[in-house]
VOTOR-614315 format. One record per residue: residue in three letters; x, y, z of N, C-alpha, C in turn. Coordinates in steps of 0.2 Angstrom, whole numbers, plus 5000, padded with zeros to 4 digits. Example, Ala and Ser with C-alpha at 12.3 -4.5 7.8 and 13.67 -1.06 7.14 Angstrom:
ala506649725039506249785039506649845039 ser506449895035506849955036506450005039 
This chain:
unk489849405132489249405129489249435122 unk488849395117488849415113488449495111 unk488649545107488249595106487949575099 unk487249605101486749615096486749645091 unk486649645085486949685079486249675073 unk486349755070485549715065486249695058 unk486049675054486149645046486749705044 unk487249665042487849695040487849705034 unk488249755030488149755024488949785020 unk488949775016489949765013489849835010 unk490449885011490749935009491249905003 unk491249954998491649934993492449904991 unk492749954996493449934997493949895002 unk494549875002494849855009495249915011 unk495249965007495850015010495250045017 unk495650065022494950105026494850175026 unk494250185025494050215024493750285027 unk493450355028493250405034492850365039 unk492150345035491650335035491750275041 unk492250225041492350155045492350165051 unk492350155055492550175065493150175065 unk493350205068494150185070494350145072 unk493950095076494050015080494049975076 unk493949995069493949945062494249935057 unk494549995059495450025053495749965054 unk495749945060496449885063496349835058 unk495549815057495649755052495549755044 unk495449795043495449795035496049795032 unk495949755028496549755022496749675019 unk497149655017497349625014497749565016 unk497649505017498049435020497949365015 unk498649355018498749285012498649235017 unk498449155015498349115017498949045018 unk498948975020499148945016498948925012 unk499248875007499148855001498948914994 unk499048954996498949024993498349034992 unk498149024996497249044999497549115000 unk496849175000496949245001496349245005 unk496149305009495649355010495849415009 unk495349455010495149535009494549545015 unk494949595020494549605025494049675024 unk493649695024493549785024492749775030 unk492549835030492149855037491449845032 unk491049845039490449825039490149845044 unk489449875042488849855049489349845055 unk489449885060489549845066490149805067 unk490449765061490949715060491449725054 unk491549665054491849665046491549595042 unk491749615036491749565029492349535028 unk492249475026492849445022492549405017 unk493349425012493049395006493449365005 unk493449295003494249225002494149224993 unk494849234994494949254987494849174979 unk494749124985494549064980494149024985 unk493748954981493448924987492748934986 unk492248904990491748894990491448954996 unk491848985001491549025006491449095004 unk491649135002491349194997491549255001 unk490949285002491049335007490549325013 unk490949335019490549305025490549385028 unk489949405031489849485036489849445041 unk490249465046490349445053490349495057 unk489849495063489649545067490249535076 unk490249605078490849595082490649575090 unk490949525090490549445094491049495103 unk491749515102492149555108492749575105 unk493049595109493749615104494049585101 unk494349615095494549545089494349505089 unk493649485089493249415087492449445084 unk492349435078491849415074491549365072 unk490749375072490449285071489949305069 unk489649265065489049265062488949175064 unk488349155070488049105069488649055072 unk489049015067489748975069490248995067 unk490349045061490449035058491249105061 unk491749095064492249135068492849165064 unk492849215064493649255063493949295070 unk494549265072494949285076495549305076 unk495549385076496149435074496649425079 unk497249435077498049425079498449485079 unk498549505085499049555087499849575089 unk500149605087500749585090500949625093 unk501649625098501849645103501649735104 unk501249755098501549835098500549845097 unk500049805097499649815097499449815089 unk499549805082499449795075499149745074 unk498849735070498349675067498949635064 unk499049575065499449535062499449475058 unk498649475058498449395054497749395056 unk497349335055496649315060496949245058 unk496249195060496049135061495349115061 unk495049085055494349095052494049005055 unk493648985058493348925058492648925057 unk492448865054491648865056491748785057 unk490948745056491048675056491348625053 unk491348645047491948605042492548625041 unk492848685043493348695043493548745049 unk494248725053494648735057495448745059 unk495348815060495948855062496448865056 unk495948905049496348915046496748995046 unk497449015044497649055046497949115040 unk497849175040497949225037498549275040 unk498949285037499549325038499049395034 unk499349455038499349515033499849535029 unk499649575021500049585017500249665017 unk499749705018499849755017500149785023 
């Protein structure tokens, strides 16, 4: 079930920060895409922000839909783990675009 959330709002940096929850350190930072596509993840309201580093999407606040998944409306990012529990990527869809993928950089 989705959780309720009021209006999210962007914090300045992707390093994390005191101020972020702890359950949101995991995702902020820095990922490369294909085609040399980028985002920049950082904390938000309840969720996170992303910002794609070219393109027409900008910066999307996505509210935390369950564990590692964020949504606003259609619009989904779905964070990637690996065997040790670290954030290892996501996976961003909405209706025109699907299952594009993010490596982390930092």
């Amino acid at each position: 079930m989705p959780l309720t959330r009021p209006p999210v709002r962007m914090q300045g940096s992707a390093e994390p920060d005191d101020a972020m929850p702890p359950e949101l350190h995991a995702y902020a930072g820095c990922y490369a895409g294909d085609s040399a596509a980028s985002a920049e993840v950082t904390d938000a309201d309840g969720g996170v922000a992303v910002r794609f580093g070219r393109g027409s999407l900008g910066r999307l606040e996505l509210a935390a839909a369950s564990p590692d998944v964020f949504r606003q409306g259609s619009m989904i990012a779905r964070f990637h783990r690996n065997a040790d529990g670290e954030v290892t990527g996501f996976s961003y869809s909405d209706p025109l675009l699907r299952g594009l993928r993010f490596t982390r950089r930092d």
